[in-house]
KOLVO-73824 format. One record per residue: residue in one letter; x, y, z of N, C-alpha, C in turn. Coordinates in steps of 0.001 Angstrom, whole numbers, padded with zeros to 6 digits, always signed. Each point is the difference from the previous one (the first is absolute). Example, Ala and Ser with C-alpha at 12.3 -4.5 7.8 and 13.67 -1.06 7.14 Angstrom:
a+013190-005690+007800-000890+001190+000000+000900+001200+000000/s-000350+001050-000720+000820+001190+000060-000770+001090+000730/
This chain:
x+006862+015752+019267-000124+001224-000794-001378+000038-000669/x-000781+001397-000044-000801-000088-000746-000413-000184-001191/x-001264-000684-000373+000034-000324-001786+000506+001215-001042/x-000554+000961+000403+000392+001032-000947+001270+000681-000116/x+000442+000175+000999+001911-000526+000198+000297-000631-000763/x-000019-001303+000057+000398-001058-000991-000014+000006-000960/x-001596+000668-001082-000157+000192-001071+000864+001508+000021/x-000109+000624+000597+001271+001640-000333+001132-000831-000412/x+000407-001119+000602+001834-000192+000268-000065-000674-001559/x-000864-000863-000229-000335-000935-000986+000032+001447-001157/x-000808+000373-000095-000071+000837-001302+001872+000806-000431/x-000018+000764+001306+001664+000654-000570+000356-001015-000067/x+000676-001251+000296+001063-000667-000113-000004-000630-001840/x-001768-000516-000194-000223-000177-001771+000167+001341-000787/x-000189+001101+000556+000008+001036-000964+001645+000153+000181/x+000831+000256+000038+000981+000459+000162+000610-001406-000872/x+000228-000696+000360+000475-001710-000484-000238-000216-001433/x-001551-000032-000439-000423-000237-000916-000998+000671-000858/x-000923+000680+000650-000674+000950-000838+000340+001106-000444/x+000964+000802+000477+000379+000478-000650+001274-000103-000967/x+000499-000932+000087+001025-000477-000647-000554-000350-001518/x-000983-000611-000070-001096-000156-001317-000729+001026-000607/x-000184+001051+001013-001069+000963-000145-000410+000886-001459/x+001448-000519-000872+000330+000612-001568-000150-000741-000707/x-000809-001518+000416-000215-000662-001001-001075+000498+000119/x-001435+000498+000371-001469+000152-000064-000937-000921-000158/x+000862-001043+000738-001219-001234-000071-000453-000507+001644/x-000644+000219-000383-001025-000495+001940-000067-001624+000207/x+000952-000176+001174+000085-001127+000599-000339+000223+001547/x+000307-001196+000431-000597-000589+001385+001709-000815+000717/x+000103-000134+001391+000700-000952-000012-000855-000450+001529/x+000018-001414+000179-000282-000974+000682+000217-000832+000869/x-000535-000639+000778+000187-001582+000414+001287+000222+001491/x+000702-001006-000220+000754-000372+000802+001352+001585+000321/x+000672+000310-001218+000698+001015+000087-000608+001059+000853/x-001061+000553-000001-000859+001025+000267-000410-000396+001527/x-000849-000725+000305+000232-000501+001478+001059-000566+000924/x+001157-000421-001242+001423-000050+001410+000778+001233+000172/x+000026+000812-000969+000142+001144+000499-000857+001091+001098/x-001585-000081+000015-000525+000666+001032+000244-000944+001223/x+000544-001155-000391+000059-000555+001732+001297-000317+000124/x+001210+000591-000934+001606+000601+000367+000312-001674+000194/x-000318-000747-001031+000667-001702-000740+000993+000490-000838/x+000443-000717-000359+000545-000069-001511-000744-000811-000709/x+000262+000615-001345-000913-000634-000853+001052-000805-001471/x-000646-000757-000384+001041-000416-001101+000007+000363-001396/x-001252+000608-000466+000118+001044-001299-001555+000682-000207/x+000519+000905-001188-001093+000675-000019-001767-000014-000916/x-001069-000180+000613-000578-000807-000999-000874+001978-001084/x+000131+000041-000891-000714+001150-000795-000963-000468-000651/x-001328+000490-000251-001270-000915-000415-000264+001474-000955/x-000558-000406-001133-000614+001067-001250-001604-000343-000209/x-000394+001214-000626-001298-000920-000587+000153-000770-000821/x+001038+000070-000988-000286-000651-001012+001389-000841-000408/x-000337-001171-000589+002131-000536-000895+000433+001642-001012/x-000844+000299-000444+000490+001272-000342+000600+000772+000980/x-000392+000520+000993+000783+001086+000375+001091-000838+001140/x-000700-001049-000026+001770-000781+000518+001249+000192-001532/x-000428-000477-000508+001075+000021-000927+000738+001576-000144/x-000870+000731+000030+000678+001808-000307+000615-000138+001308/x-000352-000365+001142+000988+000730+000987+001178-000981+000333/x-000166-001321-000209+001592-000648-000241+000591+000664-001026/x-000430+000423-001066+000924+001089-001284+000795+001351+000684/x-001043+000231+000789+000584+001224+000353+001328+000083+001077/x-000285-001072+000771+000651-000395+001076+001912-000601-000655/x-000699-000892-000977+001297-000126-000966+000797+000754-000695/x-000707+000991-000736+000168+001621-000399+001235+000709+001234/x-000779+000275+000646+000588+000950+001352+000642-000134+001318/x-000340-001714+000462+001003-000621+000536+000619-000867-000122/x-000061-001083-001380+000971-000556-000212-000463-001278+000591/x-001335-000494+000271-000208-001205+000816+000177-001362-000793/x+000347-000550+000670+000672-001738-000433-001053-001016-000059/x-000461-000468-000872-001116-001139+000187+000262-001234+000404/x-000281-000204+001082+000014-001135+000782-000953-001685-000735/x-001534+000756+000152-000856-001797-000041-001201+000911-000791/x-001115-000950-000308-001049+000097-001198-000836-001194+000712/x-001094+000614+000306-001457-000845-000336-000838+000719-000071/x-000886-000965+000167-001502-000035-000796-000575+001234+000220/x+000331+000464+001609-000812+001436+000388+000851+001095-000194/x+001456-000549+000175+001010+000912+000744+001090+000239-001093/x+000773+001278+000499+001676+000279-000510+000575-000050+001025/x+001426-000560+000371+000767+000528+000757+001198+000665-000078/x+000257+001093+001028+001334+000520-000866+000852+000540+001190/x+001394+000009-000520+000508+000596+001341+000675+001359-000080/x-000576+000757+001228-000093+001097-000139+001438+000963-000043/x+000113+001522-000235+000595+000889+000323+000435+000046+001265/x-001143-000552+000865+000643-000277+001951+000515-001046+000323/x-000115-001052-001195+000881-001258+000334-001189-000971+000593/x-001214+000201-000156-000934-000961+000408-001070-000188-001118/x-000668-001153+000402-000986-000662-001073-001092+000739+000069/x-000428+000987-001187-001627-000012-000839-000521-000747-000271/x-001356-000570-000051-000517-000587-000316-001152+000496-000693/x-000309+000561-001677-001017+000073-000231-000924-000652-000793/x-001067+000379+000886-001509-000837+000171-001362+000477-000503/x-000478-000675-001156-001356+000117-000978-000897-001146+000714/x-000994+000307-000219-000871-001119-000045-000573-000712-001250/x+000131-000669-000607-000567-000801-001376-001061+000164+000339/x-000693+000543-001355-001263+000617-000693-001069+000803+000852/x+001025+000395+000823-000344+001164+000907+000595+001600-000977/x-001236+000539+000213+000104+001216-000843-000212+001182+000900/x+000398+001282+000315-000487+000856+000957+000354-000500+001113/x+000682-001000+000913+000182-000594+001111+000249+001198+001095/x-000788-000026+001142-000155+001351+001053+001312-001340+000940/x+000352+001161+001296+001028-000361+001529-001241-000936+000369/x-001793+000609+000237-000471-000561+000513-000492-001183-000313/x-000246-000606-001215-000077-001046-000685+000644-001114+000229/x+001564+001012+000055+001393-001041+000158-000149-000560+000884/x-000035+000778+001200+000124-001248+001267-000872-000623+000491/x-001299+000185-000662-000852-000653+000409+000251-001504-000454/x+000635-000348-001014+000409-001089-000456+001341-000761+001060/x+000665+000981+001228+000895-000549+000264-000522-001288+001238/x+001183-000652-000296-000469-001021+000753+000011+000305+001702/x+001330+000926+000967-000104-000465+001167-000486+001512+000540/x-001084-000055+000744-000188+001813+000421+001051+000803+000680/x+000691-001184+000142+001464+001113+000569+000827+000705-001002/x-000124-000199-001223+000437+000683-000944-000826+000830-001049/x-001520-000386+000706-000296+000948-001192-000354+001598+000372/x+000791+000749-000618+000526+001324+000170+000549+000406-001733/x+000537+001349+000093+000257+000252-001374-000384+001467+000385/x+001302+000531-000443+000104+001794-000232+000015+000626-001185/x-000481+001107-001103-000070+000129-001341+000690+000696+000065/x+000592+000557-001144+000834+001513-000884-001017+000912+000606/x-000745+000007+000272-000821+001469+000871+000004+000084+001502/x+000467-001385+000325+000026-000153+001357-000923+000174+000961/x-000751-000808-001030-001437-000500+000988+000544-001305+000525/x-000543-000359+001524+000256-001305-000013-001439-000987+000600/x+000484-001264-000525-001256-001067+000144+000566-000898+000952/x-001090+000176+000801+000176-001902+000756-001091-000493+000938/x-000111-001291+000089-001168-000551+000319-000098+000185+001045/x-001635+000000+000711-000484+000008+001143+000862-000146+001121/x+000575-001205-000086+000492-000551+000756+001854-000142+000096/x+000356+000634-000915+001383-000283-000612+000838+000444+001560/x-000176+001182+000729+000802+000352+000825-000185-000978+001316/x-001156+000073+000608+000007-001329+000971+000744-000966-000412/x-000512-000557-001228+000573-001622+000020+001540+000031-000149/x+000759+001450-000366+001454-000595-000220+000234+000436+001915/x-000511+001037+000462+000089+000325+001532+000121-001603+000758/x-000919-000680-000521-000049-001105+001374+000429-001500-000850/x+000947+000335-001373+000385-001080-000672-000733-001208-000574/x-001811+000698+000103-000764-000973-000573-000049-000220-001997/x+000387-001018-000246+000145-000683-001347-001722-000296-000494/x-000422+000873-000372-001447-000303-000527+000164-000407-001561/x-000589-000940-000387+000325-000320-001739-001795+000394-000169/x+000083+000694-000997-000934+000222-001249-000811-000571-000825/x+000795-001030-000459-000338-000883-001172+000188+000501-001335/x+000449+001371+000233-000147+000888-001366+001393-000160-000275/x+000423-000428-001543+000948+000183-000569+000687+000178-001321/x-000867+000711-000833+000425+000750-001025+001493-000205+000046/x+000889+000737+000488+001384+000213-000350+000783-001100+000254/x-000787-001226+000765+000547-001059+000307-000195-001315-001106/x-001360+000064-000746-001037-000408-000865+001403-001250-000637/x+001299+000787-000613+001058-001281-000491+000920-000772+000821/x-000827+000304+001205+001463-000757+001173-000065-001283+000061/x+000922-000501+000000+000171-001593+000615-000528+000404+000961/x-000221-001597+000794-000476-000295+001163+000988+000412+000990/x+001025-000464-000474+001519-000351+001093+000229+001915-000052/x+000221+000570-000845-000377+001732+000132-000210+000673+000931/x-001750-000025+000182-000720-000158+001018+000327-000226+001502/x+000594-001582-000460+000030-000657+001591+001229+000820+000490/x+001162-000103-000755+001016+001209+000451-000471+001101+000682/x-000689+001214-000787-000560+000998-000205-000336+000099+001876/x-001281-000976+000208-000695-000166+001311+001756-000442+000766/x+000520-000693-000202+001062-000293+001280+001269+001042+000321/x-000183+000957-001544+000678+000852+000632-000797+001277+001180/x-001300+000065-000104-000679+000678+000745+000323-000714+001147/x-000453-001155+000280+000442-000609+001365+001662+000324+000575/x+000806+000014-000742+001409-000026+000612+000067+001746+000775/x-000879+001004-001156-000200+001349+000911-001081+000400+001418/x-000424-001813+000252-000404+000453+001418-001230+000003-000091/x-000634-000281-001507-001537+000119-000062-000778-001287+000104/x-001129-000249+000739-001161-000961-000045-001116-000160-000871/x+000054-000871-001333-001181-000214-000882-001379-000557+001279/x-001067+000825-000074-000573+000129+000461-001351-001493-000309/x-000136+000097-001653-000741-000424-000615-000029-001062-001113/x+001584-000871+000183+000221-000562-000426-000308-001277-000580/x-001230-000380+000151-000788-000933-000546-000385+000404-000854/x-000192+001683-000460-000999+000619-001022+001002+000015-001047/x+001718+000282+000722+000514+000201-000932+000824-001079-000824/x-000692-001440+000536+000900-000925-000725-000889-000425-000344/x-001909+000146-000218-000633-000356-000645-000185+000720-001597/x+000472+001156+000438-000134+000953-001340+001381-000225-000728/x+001373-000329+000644+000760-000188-000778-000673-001357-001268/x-000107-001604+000679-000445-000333-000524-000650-000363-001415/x-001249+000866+000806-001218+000612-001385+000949+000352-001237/x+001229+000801+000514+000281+000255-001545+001040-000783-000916/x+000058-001109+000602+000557-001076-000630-000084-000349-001761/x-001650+000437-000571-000038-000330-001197+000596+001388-000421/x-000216+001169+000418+000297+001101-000205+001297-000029-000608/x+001299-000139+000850+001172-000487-000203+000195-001009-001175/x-000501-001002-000307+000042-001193-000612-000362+000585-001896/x-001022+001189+000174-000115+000204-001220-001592-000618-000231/x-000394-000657+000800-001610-000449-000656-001592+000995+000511/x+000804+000908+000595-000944+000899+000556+000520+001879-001250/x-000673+000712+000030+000524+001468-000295+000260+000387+001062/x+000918+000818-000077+000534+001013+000912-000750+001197+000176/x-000359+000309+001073-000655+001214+000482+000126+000314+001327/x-000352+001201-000072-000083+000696+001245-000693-000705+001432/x-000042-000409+001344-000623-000673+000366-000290+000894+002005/x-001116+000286+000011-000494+001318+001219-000461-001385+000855/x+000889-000783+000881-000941-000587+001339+000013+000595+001052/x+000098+001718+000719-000228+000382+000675+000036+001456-000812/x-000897+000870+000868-000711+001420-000690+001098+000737+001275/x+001003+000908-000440+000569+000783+000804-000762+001039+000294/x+000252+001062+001008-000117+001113-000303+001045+000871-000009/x+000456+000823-001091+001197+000777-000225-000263+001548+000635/x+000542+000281+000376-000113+001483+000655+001211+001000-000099/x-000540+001083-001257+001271+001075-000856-000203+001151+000932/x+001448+000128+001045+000623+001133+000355+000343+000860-001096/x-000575+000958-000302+000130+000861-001300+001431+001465+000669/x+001037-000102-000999+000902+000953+000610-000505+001363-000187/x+000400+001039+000904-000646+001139-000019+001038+000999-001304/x-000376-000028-001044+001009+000807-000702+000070+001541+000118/
């Protein structure tokens, strides 16, 4: 099927699901990652990830969501809320620490595998890398090095993370890069390093802008 197919099927299926279901709170989000690409390639996915600019406007739209559907709070960290939804599946919403203004395109530039980095907004623009549609087409596992949203993971996380990609049929391509960079962030984890943002590969993101 063609890309822009995909992004058509992709957009109604989030607008109908979720953007407009929010659309009365008036706060502009994004959703992302893994949910967002197993649905254009008709997976299942296991929940939903929602990214804000800010812990502020995460916090208003779990209010609202609690307000008007009644959602159940599941788990709490460092980046994230989780909650379970009105459809009976997991939200997940997602700030970035001392990220202020945080753009879709920002976001995934931080993601770690290019097969997921993608992300559709409340306007229904959508983003995804250069390369995002080949590599899930021919099941290539390219790692990044970039991992912002990953920045508090265990190791063992991670190593999951990568083996569940493998069990869907995919080949880490570059896997020396990516168990050298896990590594590296060993002090990171440990607490003797700061936490920050960390760019070892420069994506290029490319916004299908919806025609309103």
């Amino acid at each position: 099927m063609h890309i822009s197919k995909l992004i058509k099927n992709c957009r109604n299926y989030f607008d109908e699901n979720y953007f407009q279901p929010l659309k009365e709170s008036g706060i502009y989000f994004w959703i992302a990652g893994g949910c967002v690409t197993d649905n254009i390639f008709s997976r299942k996915y296991r929940d939903v990830d929602l990214f804000f600019r800010s812990k502020e406007d995460s916090k208003k739209m779990i209010s609202f969501c609690i307000e008007n559907y009644d959602f159940d709070h599941v788990k709490h960290y460092n980046m994230l809320e989780a909650y379970l939804s009105h459809r009976m599946d997991i939200w997940e919403f997602w700030h970035f620490p001392n990220k202020e203004e945080l753009t879709p395109k920002e976001c995934i530039s931080y993601f770690d595998f290019t097969v997921n980095c993608c992300a559709i907004d409340s306007n229904l623009d959508f983003y995804y890398c250069s390369s995002f549609f080949d590599d899930n087409k021919n099941k290539d596992l390219v790692y990044t090095g970039n991992h912002y949203n990953l920045s508090n993971g265990r190791h063992e996380v991670c190593i999951n993370r990568l083996s569940r990609y493998i069990e869907k049929g995919f080949s880490i391509k570059n896997f020396n890069f990516w168990l050298k960079t896990n590594v590296e962030r060993t002090d990171t984890l440990q607490g003797n390093e700061p936490w920050q943002p960390i760019i070892k590969t420069d994506l290029d993101i490319i916004i299908n802008k919806h025609n309103r």
